[in-house]
C-alpha positions as CSV (number, residue, x, y, z in Angstrom):
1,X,12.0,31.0,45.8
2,X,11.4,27.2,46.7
3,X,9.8,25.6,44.1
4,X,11.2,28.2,41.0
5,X,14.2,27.5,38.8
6,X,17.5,29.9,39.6
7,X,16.9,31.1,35.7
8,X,13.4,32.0,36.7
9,X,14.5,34.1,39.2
10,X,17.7,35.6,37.5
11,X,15.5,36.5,34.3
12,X,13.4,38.6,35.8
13,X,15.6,40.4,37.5
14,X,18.5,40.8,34.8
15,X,19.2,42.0,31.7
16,X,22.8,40.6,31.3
17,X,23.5,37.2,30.1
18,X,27.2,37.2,32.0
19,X,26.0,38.0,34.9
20,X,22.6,35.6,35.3
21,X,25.5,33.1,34.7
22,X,27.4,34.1,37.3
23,X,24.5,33.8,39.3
24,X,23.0,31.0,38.9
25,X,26.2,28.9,39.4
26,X,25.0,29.5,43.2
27,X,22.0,27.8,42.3
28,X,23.2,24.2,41.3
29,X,26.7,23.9,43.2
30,X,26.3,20.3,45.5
31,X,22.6,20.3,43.6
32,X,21.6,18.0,41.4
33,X,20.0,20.0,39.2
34,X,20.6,22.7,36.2
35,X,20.3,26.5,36.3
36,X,16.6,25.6,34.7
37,X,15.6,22.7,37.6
38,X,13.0,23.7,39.9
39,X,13.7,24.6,43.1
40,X,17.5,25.9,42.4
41,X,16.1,29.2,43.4
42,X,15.9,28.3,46.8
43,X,19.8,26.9,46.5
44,X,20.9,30.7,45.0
45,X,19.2,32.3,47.9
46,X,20.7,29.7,50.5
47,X,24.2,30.6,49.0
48,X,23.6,34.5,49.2
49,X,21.6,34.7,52.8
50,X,24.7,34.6,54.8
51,X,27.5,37.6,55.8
52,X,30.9,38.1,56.9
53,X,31.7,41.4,58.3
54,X,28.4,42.5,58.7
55,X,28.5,42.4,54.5
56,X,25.4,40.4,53.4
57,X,26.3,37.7,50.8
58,X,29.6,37.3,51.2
59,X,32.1,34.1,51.5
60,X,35.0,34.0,53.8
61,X,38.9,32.3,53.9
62,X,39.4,30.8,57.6
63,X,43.2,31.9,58.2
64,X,45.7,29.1,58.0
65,X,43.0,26.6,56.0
66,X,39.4,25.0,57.1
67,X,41.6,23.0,59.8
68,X,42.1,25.7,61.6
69,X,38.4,26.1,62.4
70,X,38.3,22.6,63.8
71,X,41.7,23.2,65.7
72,X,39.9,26.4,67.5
73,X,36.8,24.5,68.0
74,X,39.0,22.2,69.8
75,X,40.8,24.8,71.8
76,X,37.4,26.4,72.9
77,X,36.0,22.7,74.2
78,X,38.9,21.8,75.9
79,X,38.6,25.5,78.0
80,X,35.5,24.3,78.9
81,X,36.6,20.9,80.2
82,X,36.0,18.3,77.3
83,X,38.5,15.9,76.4
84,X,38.8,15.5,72.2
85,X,39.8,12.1,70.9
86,X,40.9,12.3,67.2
87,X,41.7,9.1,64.7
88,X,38.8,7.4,66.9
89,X,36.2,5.8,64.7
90,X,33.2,5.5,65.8
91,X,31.6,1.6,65.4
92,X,28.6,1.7,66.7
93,X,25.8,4.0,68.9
94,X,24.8,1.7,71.9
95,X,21.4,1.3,72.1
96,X,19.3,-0.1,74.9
97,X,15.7,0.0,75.1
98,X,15.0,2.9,72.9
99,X,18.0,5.0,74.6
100,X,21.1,6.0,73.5
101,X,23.5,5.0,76.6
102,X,26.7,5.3,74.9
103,X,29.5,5.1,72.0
104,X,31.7,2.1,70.6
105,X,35.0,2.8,68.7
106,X,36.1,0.4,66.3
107,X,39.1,-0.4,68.5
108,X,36.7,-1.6,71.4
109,X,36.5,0.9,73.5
110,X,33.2,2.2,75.2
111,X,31.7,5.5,76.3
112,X,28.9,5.9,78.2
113,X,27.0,9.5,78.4
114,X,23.6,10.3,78.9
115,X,23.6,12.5,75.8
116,X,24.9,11.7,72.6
117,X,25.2,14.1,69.6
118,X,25.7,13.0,65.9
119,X,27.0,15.5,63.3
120,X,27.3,12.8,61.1
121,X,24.4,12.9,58.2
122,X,21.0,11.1,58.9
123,X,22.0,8.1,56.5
124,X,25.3,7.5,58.2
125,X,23.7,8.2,61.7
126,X,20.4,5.7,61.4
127,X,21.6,3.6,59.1
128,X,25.4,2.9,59.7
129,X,25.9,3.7,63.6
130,X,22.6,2.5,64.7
131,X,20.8,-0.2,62.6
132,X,17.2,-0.7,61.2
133,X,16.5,-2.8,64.1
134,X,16.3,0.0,66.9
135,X,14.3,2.4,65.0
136,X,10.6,2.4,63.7
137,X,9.7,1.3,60.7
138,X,7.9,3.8,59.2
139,X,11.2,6.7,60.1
140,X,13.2,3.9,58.5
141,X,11.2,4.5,55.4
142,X,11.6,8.5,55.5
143,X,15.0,8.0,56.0
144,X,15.7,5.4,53.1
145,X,14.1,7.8,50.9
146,X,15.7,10.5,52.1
147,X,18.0,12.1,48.9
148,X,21.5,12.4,49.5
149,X,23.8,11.5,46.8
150,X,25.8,14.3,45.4
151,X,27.1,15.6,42.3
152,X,30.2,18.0,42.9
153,X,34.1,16.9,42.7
154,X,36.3,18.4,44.1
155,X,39.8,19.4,42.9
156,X,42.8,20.6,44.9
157,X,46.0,22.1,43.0
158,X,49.0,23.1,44.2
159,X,50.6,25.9,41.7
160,X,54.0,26.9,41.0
161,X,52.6,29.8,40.0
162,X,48.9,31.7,39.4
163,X,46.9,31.5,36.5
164,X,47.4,33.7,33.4
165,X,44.0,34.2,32.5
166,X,43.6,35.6,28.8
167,X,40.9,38.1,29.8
168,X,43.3,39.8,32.6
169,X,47.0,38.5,31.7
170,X,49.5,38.4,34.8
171,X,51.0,35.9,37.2
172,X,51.1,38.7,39.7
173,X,48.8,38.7,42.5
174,X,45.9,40.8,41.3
175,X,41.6,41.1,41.2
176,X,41.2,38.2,38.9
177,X,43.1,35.7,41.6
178,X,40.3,36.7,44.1
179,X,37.0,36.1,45.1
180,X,35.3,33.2,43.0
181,X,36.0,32.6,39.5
182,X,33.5,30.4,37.7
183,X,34.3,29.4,34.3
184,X,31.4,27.8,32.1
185,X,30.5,29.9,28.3
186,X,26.5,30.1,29.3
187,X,23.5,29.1,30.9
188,X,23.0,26.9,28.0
189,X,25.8,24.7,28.8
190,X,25.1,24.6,32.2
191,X,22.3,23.0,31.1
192,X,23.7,20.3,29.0
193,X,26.2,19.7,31.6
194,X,23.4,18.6,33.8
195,X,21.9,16.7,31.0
196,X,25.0,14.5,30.8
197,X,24.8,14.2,34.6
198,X,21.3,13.2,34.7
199,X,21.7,10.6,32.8
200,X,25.1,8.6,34.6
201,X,27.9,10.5,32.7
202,X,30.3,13.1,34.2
203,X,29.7,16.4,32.3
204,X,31.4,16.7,29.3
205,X,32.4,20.4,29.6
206,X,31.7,21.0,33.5
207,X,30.9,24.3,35.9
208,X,34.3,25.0,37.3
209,X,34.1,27.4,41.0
210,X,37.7,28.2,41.4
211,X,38.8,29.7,44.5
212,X,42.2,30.5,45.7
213,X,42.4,30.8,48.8
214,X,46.4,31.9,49.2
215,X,45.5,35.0,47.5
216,X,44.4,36.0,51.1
217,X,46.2,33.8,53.3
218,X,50.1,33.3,51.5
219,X,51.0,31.0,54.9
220,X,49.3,27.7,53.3
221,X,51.9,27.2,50.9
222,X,55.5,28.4,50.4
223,X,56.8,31.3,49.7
224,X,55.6,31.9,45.6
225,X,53.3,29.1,45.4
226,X,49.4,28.4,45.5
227,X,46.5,26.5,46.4
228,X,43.8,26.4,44.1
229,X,40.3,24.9,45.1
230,X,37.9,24.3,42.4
231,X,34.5,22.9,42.7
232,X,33.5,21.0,39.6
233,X,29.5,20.4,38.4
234,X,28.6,17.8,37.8
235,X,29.8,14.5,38.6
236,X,27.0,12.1,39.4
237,X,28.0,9.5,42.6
238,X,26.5,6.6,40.4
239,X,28.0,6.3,36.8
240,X,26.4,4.2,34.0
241,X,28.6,1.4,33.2
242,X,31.8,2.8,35.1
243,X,32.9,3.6,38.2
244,X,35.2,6.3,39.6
245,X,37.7,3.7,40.4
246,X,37.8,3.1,37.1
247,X,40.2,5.9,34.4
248,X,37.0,8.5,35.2
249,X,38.3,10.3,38.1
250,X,41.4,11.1,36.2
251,X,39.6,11.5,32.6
252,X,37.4,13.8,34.5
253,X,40.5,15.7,36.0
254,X,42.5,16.3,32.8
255,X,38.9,17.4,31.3
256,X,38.5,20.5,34.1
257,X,42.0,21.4,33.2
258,X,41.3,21.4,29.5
259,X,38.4,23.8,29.8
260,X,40.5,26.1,32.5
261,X,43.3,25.9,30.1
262,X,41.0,27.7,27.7
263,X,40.9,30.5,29.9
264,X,44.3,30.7,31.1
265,X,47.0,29.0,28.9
266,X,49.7,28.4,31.7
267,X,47.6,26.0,34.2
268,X,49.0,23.3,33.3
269,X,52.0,24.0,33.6
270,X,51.6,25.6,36.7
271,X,50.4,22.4,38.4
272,X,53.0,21.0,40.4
273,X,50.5,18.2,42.2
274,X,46.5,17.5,42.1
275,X,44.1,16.2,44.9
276,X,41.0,14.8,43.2
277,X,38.3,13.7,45.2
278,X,35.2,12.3,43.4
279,X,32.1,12.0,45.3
280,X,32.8,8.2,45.7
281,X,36.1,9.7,47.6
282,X,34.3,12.6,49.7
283,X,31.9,9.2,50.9
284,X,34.7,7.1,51.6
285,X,37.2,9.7,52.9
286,X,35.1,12.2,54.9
287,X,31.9,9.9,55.9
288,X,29.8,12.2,53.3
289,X,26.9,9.7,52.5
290,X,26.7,9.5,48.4
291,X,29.2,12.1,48.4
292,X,27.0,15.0,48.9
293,X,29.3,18.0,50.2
294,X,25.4,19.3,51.7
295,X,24.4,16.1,54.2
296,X,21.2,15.6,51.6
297,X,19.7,17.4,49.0
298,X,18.5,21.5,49.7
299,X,15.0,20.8,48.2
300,X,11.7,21.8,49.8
301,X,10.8,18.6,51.3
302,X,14.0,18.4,53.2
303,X,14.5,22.1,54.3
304,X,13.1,24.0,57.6
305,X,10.4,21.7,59.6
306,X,11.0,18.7,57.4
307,X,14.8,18.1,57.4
308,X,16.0,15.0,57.5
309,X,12.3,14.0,58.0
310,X,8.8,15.3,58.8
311,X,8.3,15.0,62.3
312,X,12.0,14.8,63.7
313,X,13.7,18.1,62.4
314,X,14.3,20.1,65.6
315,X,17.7,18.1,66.2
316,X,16.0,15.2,68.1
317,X,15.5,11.3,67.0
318,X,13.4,8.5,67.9
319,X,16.4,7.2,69.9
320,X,16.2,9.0,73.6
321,X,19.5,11.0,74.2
322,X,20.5,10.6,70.8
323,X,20.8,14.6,68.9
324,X,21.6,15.6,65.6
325,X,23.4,18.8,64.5
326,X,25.0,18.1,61.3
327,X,24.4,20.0,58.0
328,X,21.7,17.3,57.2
329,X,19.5,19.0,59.7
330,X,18.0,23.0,59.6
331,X,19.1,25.1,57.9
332,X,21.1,22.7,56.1
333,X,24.7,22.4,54.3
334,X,27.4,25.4,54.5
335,X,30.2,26.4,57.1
336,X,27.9,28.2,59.2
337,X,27.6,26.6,62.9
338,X,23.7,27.1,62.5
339,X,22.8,23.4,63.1
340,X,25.7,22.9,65.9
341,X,24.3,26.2,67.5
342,X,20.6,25.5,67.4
343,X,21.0,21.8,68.4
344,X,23.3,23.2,71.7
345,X,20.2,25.4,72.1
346,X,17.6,22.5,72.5
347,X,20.1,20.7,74.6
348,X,20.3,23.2,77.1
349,X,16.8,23.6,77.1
350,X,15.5,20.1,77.5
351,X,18.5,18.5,80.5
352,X,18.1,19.0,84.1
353,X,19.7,21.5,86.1
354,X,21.6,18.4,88.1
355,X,23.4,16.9,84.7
């Protein structure tokens, strides 16, 4: 499972073409990589070992949008006595002989603690909060190398109405609005949309993972409309001889909604606005170094004992006081608390019994 290809895997355990596609989608979402790469097999099982409702595999909706989970992680700190500062960017992490003593903002103002936590990914945390300076060389090095520019883009669409697919006609709410939808015609063209990746060019007929989330939750938009989310393979951070800046975020837009419209004729129509987020905008907008929705590649020399880096992956750093518990440490990316939880673990483990 860690060094095979999801196609590897899916082959000898399936018959059906259809549904090894289906399948190894899981394996290259936020991957750069194609259904044939090695080590996707280990990003399919990553994407299948977790469970909601005590049902193993499955996906779920947070009710009333992924802000709400922050809003009730909020709640549940504040029961407990914290005090949560929002629209506060963090400058710096103050460092003073080899300890981390405290926080700056960028509007001046200081905080000391004796612990500090980062769930910010190792890049931004080392290399943008701290400096080269404080840190030792040679983690300096494992953490330059360490690989974390992305390849998925993300697309948010408000509807006036769901999508008529041709395969299961109706703008009724019915099966084929749930779950995941992927649409791509074969493992083959997976493939070659990875090959145009690989090489600096947004794919020319890309992976779309459609989800729509007001299927189960109707309260995120008004009454007869609907979100759709769609995760898009791939679109490579670095283009060759463009940027997304540049007409290739929307070229790249209009080219998802021509292949959907291939599958269900009314989409465009149906659009009444579009978020597009390339992963120059997921680094710029959410603090996702190169974009990658995962905080770092899922590949077996940055998984378990050696993520970020061989030698620090049980949540502390070089810096004394200074914790990580962000997605770019074990067991890596996903909605799943796992870091935060394990990182809490080792703090409550390691302070005194006077802090």
């Amino acid at each position: 499972m860690f060094t095979a290809s999801a196609r590897e895997v899916l082959d000898d355990w399936f018959e059906s073409d259809e549904l090894k596609l289906a399948l190894a989608t899981d394996g290259v979402i936020g991957t750069n990589g194609g259904p044939s790469s090695p080590g996707t097999a280990y990003v399919l099982l990553h994407h299948m070992m977790g469970g909601v409702g005590g049902v193993r595999g499955l996906w779920g909706f947070v009710r009333g949008g992924m802000g709400a989970l922050s809003a009730a992680l909020q709640r549940s700190a504040q029961a407990a006595g914290a005090d949560v500062r929002t629209h506060a960017e963090v400058a710096r992490i103050d460092v003073r002989d080899g300890r981390a003593v405290g926080v700056i903002l960028a509007d001046g103002s200081d905080y000391r603690a004796r612990t500090i936590v980062s769930n910010a990914d190792p890049k931004r945390t080392f290399l943008g909060l701290i400096g080269r300076a404080c840190l030792p060389p040679e983690f300096v090095a494992q953490i330059d190398a360490y690989r974390c520019e992305g390849s998925s883009f993300k697309i948010n669409l408000a509807l006036g109405e769901l999508p008529n697919y041709s395969a299961l006609p109706g703008t009724c709410l019915g099966p084929q609005h749930r779950g995941t939808t992927h649409i791509c015609a074969s493992l083959e063209a997976l493939e070659r949309a990875w090959d145009d990746a690989k090489y600096g060019a947004p794919s020319r007929a890309p992976l779309l993972e459609i989800t729509i989330p007001t299927a189960y939750d109707p309260s995120l938009a008004p009454d007869g409309k609907h979100i759709m989310s769609i995760f898009a393979q791939y679109a490579p951070y670095r283009l060759d001889g463009a940027t997304w800046d540049d007409t290739a975020r929307a070229a790249f837009v209009d080219r998802a909604l021509g292949l959907l419209e291939q599958y269900a004729p009314n989409i465009r129509g149906a659009v009444e606005h579009v978020h597009a987020l390339s992963p120059l905008d997921l680094e710029r907008d959410y603090g996702l170094t190169g974009g990658n929705i995962f905080h770092g590649d899922l590949r077996l020399d940055q998984l378990f004992g050696l993520r970020p880096v061989a030698g620090w992956a049980r949540y502390a750093t070089p810096i004394r006081g200074l914790y990580l518990c962000g997605s770019g440490t074990h067991p890596g990316g996903g909605v799943t608390g796992a870091p935060g939880h394990n990182a809490a673990k080792v703090l409550l483990g390691t302070r005194p019994n006077t802090w």
